[in-house]
N, CA, C and O of each residue as an XYZ file, in Angstrom:
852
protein
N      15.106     16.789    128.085
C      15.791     15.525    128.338
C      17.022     15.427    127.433
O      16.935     15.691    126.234
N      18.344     14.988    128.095
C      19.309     14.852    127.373
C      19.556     13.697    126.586
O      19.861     12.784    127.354
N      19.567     13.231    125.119
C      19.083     12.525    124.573
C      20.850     11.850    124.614
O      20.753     10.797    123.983
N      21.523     11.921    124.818
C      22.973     11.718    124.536
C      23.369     10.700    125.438
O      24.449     10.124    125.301
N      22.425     10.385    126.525
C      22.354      9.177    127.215
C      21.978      7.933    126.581
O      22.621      6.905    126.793
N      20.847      7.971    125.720
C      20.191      6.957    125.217
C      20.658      6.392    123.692
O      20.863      7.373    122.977
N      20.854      5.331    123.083
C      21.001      4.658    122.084
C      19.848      4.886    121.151
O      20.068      4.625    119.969
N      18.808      5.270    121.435
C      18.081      5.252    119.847
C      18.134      6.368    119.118
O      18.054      6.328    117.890
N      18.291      7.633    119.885
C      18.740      9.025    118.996
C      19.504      8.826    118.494
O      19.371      9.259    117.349
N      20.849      8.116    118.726
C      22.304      8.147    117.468
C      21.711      6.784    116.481
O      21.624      6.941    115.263
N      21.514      6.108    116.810
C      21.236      4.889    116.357
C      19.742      5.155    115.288
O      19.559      4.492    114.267
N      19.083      5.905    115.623
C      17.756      6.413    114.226
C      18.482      7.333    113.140
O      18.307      7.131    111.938
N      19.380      8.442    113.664
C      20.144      9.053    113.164
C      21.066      8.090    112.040
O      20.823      8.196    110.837
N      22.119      7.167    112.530
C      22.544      6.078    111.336
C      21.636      5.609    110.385
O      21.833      5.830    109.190
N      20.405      4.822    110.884
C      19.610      4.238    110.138
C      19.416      5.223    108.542
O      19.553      4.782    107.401
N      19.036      6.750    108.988
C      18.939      7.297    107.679
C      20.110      7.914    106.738
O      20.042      8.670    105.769
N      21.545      7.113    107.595
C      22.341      7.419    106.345
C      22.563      5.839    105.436
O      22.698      4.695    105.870
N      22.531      6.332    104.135
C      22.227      5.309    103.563
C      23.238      4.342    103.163
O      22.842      3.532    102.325
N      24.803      4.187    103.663
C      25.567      3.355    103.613
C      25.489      2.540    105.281
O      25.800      1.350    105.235
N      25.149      3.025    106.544
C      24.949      2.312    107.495
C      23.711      1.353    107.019
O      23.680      0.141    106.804
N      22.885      2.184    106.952
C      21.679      0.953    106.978
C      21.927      0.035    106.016
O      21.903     -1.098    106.496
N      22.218      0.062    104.537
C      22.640     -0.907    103.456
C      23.457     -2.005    104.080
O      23.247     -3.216    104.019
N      24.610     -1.242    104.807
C      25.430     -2.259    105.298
C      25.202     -3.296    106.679
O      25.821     -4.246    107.158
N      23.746     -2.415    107.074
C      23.275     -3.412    108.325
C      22.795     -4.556    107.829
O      23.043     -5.724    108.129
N      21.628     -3.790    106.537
C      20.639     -4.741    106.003
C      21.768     -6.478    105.609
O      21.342     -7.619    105.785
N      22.905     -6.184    105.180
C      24.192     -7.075    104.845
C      24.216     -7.731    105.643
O      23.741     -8.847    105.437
N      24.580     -7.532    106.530
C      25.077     -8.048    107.761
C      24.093     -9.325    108.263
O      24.242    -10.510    108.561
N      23.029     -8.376    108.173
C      21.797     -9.334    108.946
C      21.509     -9.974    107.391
O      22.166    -10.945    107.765
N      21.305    -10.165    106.631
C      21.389    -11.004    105.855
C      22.360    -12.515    105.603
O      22.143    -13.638    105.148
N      23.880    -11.545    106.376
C      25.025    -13.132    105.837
C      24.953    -13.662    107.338
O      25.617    -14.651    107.650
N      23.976    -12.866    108.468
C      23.874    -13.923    110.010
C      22.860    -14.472    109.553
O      22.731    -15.618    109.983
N      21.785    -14.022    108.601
C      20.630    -15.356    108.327
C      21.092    -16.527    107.581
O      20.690    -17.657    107.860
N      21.950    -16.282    106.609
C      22.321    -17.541    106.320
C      23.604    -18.159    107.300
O      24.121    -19.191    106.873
N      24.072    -17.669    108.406
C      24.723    -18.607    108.906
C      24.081    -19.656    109.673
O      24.372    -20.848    109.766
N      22.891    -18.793    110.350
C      21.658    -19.494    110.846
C      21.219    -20.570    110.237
O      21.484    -21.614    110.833
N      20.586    -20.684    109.166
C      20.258    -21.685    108.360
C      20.894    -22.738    108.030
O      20.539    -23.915    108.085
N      22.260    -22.077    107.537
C      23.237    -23.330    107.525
C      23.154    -24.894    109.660
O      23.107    -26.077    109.997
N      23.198    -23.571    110.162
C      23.347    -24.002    111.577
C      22.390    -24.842    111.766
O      22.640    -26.022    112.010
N      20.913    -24.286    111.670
C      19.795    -25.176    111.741
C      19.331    -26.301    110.561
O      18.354    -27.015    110.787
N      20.031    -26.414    109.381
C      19.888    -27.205    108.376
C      20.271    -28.415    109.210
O      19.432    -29.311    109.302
N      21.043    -28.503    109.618
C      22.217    -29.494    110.791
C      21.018    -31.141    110.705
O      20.857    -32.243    110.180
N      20.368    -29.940    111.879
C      19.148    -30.973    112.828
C      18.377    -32.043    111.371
O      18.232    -33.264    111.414
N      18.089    -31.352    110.487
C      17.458    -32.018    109.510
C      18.450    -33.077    108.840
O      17.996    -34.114    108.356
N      19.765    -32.801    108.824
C      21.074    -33.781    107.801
C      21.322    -35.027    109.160
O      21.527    -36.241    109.174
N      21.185    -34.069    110.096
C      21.453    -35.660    111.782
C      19.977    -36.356    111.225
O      20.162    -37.375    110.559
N      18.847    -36.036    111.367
C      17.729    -36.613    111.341
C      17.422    -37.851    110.269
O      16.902    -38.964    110.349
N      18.000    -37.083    109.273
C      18.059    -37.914    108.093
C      18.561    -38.705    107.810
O      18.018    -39.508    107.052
N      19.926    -38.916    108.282
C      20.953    -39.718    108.710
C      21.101    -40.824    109.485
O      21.916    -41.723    109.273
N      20.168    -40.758    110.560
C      19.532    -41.522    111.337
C      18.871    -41.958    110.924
O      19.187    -43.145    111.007
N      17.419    -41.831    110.108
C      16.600    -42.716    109.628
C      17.345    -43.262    108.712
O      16.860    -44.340    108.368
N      18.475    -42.957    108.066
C      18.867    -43.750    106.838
C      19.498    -44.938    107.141
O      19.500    -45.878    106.347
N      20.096    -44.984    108.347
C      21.259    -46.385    108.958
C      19.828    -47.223    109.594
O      19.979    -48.291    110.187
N      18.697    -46.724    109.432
C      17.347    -47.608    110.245
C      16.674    -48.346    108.831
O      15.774    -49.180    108.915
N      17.093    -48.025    107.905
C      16.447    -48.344    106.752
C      16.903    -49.550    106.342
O      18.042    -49.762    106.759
N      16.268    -50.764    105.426
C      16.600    -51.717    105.267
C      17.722    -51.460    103.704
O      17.716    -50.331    103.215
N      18.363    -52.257    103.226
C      19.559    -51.922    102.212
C      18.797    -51.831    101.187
O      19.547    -51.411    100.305
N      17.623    -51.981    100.689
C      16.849    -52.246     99.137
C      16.552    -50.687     99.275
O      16.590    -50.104     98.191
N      16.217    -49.755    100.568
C      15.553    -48.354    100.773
C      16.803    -47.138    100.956
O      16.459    -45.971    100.771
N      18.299    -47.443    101.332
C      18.827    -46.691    101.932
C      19.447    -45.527    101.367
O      19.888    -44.546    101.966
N      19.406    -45.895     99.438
C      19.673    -45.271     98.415
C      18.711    -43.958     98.651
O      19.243    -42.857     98.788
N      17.196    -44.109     98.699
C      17.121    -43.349     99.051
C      17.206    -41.731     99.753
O      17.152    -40.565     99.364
N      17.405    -42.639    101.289
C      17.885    -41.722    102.197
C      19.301    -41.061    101.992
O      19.517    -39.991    102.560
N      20.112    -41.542    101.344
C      21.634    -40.868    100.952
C      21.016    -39.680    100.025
O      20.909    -38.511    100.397
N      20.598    -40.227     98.647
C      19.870    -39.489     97.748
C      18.924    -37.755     98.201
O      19.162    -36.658     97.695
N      17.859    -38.085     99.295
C      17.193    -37.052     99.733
C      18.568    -36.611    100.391
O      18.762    -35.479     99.949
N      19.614    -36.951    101.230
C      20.126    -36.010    102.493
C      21.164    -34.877    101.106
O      21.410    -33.684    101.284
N      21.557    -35.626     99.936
C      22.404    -34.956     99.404
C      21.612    -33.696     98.780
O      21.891    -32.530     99.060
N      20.489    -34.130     97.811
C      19.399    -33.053     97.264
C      19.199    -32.143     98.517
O      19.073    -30.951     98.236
N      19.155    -32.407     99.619
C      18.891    -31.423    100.567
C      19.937    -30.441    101.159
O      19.624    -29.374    101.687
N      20.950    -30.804    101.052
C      22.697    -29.969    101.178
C      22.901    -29.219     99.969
O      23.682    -28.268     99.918
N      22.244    -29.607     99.032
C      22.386    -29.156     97.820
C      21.220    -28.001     97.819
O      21.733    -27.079     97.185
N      20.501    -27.782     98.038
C      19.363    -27.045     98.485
C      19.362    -25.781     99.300
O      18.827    -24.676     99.207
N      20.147    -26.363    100.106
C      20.631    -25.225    101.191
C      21.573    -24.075    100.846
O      21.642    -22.864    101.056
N      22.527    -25.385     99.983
C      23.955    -24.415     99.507
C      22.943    -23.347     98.421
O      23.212    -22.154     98.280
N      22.466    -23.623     98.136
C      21.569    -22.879     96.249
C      21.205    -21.835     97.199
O      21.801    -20.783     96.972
N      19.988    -21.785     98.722
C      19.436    -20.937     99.324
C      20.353    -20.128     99.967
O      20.088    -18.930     99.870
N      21.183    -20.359    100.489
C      22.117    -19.889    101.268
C      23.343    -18.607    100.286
O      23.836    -17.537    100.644
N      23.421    -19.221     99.280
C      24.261    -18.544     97.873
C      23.467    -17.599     97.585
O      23.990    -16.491     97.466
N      22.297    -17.685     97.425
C      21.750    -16.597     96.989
C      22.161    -15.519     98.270
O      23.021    -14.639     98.246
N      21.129    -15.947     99.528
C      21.501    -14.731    100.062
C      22.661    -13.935    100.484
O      22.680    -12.814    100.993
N      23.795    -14.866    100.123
C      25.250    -13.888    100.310
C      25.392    -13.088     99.053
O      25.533    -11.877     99.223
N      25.381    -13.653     97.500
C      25.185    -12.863     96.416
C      23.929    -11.662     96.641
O      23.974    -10.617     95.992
N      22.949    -11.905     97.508
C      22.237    -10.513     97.377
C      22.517     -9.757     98.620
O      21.728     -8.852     98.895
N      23.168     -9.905     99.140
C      23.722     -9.510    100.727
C      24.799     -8.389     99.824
O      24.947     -7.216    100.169
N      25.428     -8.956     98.732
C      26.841     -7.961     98.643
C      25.808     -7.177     97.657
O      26.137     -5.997     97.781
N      24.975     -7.231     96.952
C      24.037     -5.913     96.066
C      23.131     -5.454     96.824
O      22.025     -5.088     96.424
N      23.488     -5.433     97.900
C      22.784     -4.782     99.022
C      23.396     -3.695     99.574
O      23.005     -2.550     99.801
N      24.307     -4.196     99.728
C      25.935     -3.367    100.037
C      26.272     -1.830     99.054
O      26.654     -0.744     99.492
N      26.037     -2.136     97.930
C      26.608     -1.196     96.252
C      24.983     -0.231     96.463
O      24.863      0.898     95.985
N      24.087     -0.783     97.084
C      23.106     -0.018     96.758
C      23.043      1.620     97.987
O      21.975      2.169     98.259
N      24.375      2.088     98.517
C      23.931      2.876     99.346
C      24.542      4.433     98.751
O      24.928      5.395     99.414
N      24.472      4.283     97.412
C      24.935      5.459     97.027
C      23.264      6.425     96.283
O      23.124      7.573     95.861
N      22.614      5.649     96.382
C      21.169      6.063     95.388
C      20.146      6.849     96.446
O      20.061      6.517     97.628
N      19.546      7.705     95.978
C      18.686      8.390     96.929
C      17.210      7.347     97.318
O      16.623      7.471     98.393
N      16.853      6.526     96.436
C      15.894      6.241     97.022
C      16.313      4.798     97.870
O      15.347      4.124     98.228
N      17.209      4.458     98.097
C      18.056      3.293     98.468
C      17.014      2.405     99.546
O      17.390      1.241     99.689
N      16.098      2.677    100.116
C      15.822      1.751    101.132
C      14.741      1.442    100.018
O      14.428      0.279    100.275
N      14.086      1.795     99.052
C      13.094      0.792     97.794
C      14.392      0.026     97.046
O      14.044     -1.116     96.746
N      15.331      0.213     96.781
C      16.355     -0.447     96.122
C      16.533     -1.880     97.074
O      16.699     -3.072     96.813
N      16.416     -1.156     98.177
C      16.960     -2.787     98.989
C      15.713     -3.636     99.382
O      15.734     -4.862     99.493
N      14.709     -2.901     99.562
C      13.366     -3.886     99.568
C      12.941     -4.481     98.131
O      12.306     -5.536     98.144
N      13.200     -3.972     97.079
C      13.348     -4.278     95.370
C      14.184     -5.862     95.731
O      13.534     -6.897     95.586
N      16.056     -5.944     96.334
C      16.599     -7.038     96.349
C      16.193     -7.614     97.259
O      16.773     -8.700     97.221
N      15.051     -7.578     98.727
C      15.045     -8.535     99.059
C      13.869     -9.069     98.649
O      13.716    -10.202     99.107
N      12.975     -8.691     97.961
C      12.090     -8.792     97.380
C      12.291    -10.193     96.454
O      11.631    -11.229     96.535
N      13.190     -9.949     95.731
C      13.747    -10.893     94.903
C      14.979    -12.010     95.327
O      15.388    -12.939     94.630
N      15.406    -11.639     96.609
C      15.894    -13.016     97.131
C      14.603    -13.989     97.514
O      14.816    -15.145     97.150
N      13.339    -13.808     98.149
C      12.687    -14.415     98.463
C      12.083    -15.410     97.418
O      11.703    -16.576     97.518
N      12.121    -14.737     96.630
C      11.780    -15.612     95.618
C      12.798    -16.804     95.355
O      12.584    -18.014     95.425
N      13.860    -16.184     95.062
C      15.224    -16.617     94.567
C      15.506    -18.094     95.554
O      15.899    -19.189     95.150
N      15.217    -17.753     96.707
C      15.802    -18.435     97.978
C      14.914    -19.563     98.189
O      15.169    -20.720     98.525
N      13.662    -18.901     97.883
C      12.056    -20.118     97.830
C      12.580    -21.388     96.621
O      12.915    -22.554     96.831
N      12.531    -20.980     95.934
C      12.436    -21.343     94.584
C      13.644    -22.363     94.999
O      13.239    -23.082     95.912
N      14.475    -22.551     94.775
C      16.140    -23.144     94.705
C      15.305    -23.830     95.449
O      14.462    -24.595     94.981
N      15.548    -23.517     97.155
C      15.013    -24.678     98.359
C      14.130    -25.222     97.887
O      14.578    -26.093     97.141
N      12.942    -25.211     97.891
C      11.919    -26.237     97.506
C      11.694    -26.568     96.335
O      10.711    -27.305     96.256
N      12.173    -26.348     95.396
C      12.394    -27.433     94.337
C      13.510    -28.434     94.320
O      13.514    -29.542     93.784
N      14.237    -27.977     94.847
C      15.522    -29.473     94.957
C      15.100    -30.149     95.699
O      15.138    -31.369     95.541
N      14.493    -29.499     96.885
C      14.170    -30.012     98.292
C      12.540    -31.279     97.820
O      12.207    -32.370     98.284
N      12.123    -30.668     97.071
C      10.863    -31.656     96.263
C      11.214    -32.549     95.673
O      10.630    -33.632     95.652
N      12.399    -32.231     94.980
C      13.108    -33.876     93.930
C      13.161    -34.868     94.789
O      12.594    -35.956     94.890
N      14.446    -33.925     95.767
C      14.868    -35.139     96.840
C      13.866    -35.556     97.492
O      14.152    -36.711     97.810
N      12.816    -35.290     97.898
C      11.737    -35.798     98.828
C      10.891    -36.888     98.135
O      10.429    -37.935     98.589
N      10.805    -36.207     96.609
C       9.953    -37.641     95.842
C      10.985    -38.509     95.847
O      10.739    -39.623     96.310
N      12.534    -38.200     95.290
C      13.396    -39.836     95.229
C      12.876    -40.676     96.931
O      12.475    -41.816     97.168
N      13.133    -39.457     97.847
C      12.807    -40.421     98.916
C      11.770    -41.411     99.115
O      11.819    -42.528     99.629
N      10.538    -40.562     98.440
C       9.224    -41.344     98.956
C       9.385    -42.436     98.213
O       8.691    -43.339     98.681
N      10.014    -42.791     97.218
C      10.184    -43.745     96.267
C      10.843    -44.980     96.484
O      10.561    -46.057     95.959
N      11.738    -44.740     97.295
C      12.827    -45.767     97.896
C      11.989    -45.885     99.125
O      11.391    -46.949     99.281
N      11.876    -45.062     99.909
C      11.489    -45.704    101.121
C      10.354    -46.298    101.652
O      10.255    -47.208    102.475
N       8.970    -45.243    100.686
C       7.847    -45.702    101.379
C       7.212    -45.002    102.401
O       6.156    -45.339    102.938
N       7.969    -43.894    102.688
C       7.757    -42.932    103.766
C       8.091    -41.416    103.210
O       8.953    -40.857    102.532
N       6.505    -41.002    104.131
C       5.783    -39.809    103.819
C       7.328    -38.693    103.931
O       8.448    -39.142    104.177
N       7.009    -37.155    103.676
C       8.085    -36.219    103.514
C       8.069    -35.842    105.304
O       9.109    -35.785    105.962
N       6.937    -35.655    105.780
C       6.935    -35.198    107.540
C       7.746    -36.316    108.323
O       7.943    -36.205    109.534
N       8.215    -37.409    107.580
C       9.105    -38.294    108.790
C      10.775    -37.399    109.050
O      11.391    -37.165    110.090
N      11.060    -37.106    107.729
C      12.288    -36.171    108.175
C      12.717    -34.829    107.892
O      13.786    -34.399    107.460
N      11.424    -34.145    108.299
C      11.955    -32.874    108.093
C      10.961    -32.414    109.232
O       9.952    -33.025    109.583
N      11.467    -31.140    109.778
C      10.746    -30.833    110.680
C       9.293    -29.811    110.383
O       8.724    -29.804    109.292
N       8.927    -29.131    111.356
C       7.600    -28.519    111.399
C       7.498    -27.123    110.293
O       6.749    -26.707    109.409
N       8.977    -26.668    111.098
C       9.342    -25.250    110.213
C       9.852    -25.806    108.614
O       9.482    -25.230    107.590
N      10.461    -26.619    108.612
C      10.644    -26.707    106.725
C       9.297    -27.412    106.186
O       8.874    -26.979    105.114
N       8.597    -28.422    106.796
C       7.133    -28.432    105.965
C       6.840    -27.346    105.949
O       6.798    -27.012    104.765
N       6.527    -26.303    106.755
C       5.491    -25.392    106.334
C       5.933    -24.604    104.850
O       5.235    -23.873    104.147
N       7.198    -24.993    104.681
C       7.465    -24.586    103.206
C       6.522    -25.207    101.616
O       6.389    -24.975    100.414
N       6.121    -26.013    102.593
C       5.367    -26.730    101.471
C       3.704    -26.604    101.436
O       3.263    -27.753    101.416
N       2.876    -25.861    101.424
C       1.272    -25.662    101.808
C       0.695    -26.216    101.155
O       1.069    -25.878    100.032
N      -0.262    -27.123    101.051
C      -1.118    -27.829     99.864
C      -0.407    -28.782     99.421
O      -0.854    -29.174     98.343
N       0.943    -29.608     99.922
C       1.531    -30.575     99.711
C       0.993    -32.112    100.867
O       1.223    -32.105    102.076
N       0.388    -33.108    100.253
C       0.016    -33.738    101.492
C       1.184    -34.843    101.435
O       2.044    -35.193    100.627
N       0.652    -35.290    103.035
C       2.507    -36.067    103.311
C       1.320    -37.666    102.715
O       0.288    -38.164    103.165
N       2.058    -37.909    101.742
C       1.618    -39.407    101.189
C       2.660    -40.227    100.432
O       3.203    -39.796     99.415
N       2.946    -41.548    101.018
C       3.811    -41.964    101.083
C       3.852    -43.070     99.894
O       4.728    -43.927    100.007
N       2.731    -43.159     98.420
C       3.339    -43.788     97.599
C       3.618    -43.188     96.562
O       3.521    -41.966     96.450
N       4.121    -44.204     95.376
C       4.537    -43.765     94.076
C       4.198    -41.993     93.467
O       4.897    -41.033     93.144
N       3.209    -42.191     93.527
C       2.378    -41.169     93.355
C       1.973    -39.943     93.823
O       1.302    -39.054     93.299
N       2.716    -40.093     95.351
C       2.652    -38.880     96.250
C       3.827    -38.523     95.491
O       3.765    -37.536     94.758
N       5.126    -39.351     95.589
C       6.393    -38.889     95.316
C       6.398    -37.976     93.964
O       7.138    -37.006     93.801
N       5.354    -38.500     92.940
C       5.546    -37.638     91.586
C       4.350    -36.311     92.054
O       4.677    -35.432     91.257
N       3.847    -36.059     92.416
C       2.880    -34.804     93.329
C       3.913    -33.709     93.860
O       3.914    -32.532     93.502
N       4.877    -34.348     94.862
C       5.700    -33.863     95.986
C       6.341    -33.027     94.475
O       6.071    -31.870     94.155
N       7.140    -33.880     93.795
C       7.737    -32.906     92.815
C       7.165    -32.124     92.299
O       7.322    -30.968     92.693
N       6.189    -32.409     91.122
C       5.649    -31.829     90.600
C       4.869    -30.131     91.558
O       4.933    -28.997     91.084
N       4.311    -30.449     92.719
C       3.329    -29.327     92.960
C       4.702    -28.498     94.116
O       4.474    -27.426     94.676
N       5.810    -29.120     94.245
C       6.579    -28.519     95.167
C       7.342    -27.153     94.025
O       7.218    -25.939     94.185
N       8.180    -27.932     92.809
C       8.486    -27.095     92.211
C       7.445    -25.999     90.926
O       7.872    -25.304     90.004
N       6.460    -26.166     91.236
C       5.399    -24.905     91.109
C       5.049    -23.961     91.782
O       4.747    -22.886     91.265
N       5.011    -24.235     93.413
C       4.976    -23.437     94.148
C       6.251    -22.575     94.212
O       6.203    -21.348     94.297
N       7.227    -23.180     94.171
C       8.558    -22.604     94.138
C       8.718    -21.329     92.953
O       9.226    -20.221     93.126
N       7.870    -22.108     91.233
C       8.196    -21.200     90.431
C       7.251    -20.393     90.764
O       7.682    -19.253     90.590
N       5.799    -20.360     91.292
C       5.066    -19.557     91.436
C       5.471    -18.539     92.264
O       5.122    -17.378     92.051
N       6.190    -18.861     93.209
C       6.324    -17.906     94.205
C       7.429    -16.947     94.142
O       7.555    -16.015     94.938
N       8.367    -17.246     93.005
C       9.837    -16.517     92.440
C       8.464    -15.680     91.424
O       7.998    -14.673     91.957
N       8.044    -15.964     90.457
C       7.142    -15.038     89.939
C       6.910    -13.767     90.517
O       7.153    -12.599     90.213
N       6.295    -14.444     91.564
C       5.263    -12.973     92.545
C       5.997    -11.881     92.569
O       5.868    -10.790     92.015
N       7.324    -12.620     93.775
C       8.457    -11.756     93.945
C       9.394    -10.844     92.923
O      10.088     -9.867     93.205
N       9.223    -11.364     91.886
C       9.824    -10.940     90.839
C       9.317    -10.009     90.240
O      10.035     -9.106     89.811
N       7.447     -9.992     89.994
C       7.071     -9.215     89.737
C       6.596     -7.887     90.853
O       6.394     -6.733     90.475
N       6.522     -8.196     91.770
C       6.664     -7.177     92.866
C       7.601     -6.295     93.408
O       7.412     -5.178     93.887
N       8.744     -6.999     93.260
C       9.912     -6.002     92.600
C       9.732     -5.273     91.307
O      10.323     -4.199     91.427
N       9.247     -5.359     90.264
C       9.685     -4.560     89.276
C       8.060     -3.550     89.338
O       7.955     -2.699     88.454
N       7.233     -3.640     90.053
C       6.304     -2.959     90.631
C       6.795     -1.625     91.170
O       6.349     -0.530     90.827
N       7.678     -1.822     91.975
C       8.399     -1.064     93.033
C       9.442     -0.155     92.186
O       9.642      1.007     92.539
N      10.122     -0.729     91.025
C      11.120      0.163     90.323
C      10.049      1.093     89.163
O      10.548      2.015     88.518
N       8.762      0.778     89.023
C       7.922      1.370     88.090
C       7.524      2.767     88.849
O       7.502      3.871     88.306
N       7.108      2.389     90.700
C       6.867      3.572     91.401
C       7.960      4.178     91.577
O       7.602      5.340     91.767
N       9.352      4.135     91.652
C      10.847      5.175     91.897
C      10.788      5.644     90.590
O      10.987      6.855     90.493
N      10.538      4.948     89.390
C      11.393      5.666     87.850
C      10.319      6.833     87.264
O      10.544      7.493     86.249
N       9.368      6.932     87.919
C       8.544      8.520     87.547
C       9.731      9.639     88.000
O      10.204     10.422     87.177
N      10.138      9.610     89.387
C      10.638     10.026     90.123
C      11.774     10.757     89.530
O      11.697     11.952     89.243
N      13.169      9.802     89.288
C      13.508      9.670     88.142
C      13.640     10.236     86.784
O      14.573     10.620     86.079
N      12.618     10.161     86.702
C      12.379     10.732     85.071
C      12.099     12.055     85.180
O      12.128     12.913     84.298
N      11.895     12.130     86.037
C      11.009     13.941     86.276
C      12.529     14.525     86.881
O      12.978     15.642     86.625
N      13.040     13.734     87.539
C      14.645     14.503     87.796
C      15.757     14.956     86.313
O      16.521     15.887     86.060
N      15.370     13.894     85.712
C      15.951     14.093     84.216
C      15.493     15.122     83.566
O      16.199     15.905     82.930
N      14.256     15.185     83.690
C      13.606     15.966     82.219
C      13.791     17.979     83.061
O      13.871     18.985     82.356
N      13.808     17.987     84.443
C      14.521     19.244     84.774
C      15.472     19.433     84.258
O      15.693     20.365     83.484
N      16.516     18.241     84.721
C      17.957     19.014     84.344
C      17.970     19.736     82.985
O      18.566     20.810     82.904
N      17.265     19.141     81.767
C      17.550     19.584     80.625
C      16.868     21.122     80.404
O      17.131     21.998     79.580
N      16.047     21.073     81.315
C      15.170     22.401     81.505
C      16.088     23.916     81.831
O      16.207     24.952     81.176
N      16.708     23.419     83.314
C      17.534     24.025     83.508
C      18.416     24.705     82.621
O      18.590     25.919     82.520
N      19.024     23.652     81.909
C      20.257     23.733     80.947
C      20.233     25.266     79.869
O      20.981     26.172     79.501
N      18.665     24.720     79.695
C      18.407     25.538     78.376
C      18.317     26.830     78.909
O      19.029     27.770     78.554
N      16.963     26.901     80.229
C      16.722     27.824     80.685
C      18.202     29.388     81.149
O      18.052     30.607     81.063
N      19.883     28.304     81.757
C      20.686     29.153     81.840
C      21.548     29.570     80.155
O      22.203     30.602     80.012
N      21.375     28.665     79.184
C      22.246     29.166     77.837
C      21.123     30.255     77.179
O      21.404     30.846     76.137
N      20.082     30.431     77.734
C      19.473     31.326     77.234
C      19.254     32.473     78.238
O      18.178     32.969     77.906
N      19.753     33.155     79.326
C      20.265     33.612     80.043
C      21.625     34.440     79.761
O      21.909     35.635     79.852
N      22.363     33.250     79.368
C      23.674     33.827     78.893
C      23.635     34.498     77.690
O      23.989     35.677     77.691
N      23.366     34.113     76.924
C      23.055     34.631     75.450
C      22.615     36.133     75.323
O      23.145     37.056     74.705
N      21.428     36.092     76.136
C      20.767     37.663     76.676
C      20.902     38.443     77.343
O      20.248     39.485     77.391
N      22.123     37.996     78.274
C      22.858     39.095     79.151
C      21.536     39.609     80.543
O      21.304     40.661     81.139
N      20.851     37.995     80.574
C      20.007     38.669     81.907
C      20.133     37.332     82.801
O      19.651     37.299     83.933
């Protein structure tokens, strides 16, 4: 079969040179955050709307959460263009596709962390002013950012929402953080054993020369 018809023979072929794929992995990284930005939208209309429904003693609030939440996005969104371009520098290294699972490893964290801890402030100022739980304005897919967070709408939820939102956040930059440097512990044997030849070599040819064999 003549393979010169079909797209996945040239296209598997790129994948293993290691400046295409680095630079795909990029790519699809700065379309995820355009995405996000795009779909953040629905949540800033939503919010916006409940805020002009709110009575004037509550509306501080709702300004308050929509800004913590733009602010949130920009933090998540920054990261992944800053790790989008060290994604990029990483296609000169032989083991390069652990290098780039190493950075996205550590955007996830990076990206968790920022979002749902701002995203927790603003949600307790909200519950505080308004009286209303965090599931009235945010949708299905950004709660699920929050697991073990219950939607409760007094004083007290609001200091919870913070408190257990930005733990999960630091907990979960942890993991990632340490699961990356997991990953550079399994490449640097590798590594090291490439080093400790060369010097082998070295000796092995000045003593060669020396002896005329």
């Amino acid at each position: 079969m003549n393979h010169r018809y079909f797209f996945m023979a040239p296209l598997l072929n790129r994948l293993g040179q290691p400046e295409f794929f680095c630079r795909l992995m990029a790519v699809t990284l700065r379309v995820a955050a355009a995405l996000i930005v795009l779909l953040s939208l629905t949540v800033v209309f939503k919010v916006g709307k409940i805020t002009f429904e709110l009575t004037h003693n509550r509306v501080l609030g709702g300004i308050l959460f929509e800004l913590f939440f733009i602010v949130a996005v920009y933090a998540a969104v920054h990261a992944i263009v800053i790790r989008a371009r060290d994604i990029e520098q990483v296609k000169g290294l032989e083991s390069y596709s652990i290098s780039v699972l190493m950075l996205l490893l550590r955007l996830t964290g990076e990206a968790y962390f920022a979002f749902v801890a701002l995203l927790s402030i603003g949600g307790g100022v909200f519950v505080w002013f308004t009286n209303q739980s965090l599931a009235n304005v945010l949708g299905p897919l950004v709660r699920a950012l929050f697991p073990g967070v219950a939607d409760d709408s007094t004083f007290m939820g609001g200091i919870e929402l913070m408190a257990s939102g930005t733990l999960i956040g630091l907990g979960v930059l942890i993991v990632c953080y340490a699961a990356s440097q997991a990953l550079a512990l399994l490449v640097r044997p590798v590594r090291n054993g490439a080093q400790h030849q060369a010097p082998a070599a070295e000796i092995s040819q000045t003593y060669r020369s020396r002896f005329g064999s």
